[in-house]
VOPAGU-2260 file (C-alpha; in pm, 1 decimal, decimal comma):
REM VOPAGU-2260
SITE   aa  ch    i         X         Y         Z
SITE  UNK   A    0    1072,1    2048,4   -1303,2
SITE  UNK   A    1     809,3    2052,4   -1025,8
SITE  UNK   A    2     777,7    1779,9    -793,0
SITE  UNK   A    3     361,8    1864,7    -711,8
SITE  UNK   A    4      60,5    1770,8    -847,2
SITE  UNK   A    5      66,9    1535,5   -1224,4
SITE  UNK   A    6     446,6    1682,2   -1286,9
SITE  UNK   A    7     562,3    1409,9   -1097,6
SITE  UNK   A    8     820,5    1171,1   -1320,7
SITE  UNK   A    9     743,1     837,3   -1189,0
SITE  UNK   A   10     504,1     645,9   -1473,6
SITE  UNK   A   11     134,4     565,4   -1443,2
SITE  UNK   A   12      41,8     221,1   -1302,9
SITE  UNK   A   13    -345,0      63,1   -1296,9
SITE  UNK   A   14    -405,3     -26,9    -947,8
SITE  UNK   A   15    -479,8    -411,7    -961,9
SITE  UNK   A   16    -769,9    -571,2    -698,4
SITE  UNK   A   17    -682,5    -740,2    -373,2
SITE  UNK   A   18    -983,9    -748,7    -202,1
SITE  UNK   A   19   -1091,1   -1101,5     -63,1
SITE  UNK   A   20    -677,7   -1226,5    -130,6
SITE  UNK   A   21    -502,0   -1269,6     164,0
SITE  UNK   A   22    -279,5    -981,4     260,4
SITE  UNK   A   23      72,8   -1198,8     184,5
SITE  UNK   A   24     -63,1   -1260,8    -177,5
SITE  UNK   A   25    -228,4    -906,0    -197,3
SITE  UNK   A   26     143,5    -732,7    -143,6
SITE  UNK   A   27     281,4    -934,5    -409,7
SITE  UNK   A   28      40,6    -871,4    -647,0
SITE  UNK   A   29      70,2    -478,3    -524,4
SITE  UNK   A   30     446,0    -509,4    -597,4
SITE  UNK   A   31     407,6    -675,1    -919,7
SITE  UNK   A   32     170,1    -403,8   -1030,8
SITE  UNK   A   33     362,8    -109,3    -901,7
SITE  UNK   A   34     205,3       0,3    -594,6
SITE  UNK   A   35     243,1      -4,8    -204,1
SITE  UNK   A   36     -34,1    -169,3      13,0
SITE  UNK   A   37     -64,0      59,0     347,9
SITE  UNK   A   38    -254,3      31,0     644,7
SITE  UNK   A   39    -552,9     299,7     696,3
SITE  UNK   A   40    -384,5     485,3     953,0
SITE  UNK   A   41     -35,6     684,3     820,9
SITE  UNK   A   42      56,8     724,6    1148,8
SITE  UNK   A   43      30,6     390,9    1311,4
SITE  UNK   A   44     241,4     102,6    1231,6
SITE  UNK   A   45     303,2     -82,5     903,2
SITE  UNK   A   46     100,4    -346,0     731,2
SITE  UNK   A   47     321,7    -574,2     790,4
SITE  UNK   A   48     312,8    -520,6    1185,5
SITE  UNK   A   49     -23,5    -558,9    1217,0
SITE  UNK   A   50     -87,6    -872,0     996,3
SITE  UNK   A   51     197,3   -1109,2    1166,7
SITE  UNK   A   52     153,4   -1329,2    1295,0
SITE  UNK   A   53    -184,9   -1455,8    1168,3
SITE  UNK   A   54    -408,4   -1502,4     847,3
SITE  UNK   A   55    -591,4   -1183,2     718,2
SITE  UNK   A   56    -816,3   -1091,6     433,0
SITE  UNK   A   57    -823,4    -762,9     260,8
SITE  UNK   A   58   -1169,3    -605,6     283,0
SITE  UNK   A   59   -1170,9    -295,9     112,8
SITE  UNK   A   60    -955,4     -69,2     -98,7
SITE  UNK   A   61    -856,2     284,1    -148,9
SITE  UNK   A   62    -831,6     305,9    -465,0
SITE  UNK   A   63   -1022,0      78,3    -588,6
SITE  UNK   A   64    -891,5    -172,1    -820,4
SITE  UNK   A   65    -874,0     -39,0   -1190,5
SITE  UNK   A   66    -763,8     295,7   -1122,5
SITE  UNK   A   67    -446,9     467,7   -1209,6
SITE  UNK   A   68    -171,3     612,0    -994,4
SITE  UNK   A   69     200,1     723,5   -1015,9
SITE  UNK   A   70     407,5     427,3    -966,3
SITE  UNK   A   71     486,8     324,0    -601,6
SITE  UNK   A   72     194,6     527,0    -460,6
SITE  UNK   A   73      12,6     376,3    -161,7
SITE  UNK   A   74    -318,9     143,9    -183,4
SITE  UNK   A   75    -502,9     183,5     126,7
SITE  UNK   A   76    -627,2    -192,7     274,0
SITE  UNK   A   77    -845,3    -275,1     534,8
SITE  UNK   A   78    -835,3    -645,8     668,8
SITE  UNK   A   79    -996,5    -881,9     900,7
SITE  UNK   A   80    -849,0   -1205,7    1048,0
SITE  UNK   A   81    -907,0   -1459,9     796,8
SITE  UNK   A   82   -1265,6   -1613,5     878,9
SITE  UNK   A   83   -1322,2   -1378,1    1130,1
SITE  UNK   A   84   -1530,8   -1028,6    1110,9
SITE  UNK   A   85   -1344,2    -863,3    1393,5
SITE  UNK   A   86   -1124,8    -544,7    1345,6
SITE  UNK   A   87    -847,6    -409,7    1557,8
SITE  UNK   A   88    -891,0    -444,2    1897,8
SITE  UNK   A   89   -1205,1    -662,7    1885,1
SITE  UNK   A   90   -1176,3    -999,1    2029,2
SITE  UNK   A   91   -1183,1   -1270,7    1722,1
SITE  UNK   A   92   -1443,0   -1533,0    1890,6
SITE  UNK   A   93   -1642,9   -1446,4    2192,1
SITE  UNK   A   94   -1478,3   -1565,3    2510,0
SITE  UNK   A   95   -1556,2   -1947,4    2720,0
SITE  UNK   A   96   -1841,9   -1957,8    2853,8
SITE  UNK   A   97   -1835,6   -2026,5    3258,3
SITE  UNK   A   98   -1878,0   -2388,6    3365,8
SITE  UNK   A   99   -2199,4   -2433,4    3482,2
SITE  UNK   A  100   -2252,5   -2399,9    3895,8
SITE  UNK   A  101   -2265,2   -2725,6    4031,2
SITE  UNK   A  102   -2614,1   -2785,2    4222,4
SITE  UNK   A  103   -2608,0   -2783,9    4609,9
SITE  UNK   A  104   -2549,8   -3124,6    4738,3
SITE  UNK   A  105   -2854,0   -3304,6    4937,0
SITE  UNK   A  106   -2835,8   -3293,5    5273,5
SITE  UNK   A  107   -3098,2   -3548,4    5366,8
């Protein structure tokens, strides 16, 4: 039996929709479905790395909720810090703002 292409064994699963659940609740609705949430880049480190500690919201997914894959293949997420649009390396709120300069004193 081949292992390539749609002669693969495992069964066919309908990719459910996480987008706007938080990431926790989006991998156990992945698992319950039949699928594996994964981060964007393969090579980088997992989900699960990059969303702890914090609160984040899936944005977008590949594929999109609805379609069908072999069970246990990977759903693509992207995710921002919940109530925040900032990705990655972007600071989440814009830093403190200097205290104003204190006015030169009188000297008369």
């Amino acid at each position: 039996m081949a292992v390539d292409g749609d002669d693969r064994c495992a069964e066919l699963v309908v990719v459910p929709d996480v987008v706007g659940l938080e990431v926790g609740r989006a991998h156990r609705v992945a698992q319950a479905a039949g699928v594996a949430l994964a981060p964007p880049d393969p090579d980088g480190p997992p989900l699960g790395a990059l969303t702890w500690p914090g609160e984040y919201v899936v944005t977008a997914q590949t594929p999109v909720g609805g379609s069908v894959v072999h069970r246990w293949d990977s759903v693509v997420v992207r995710f921002v810090a919940a109530g925040g649009t900032a990705g990655g390396d972007e600071p989440r709120r814009p830093p403190p703002h200097a205290p104003p300069a204190a006015a030169p004193l009188d000297a008369g």
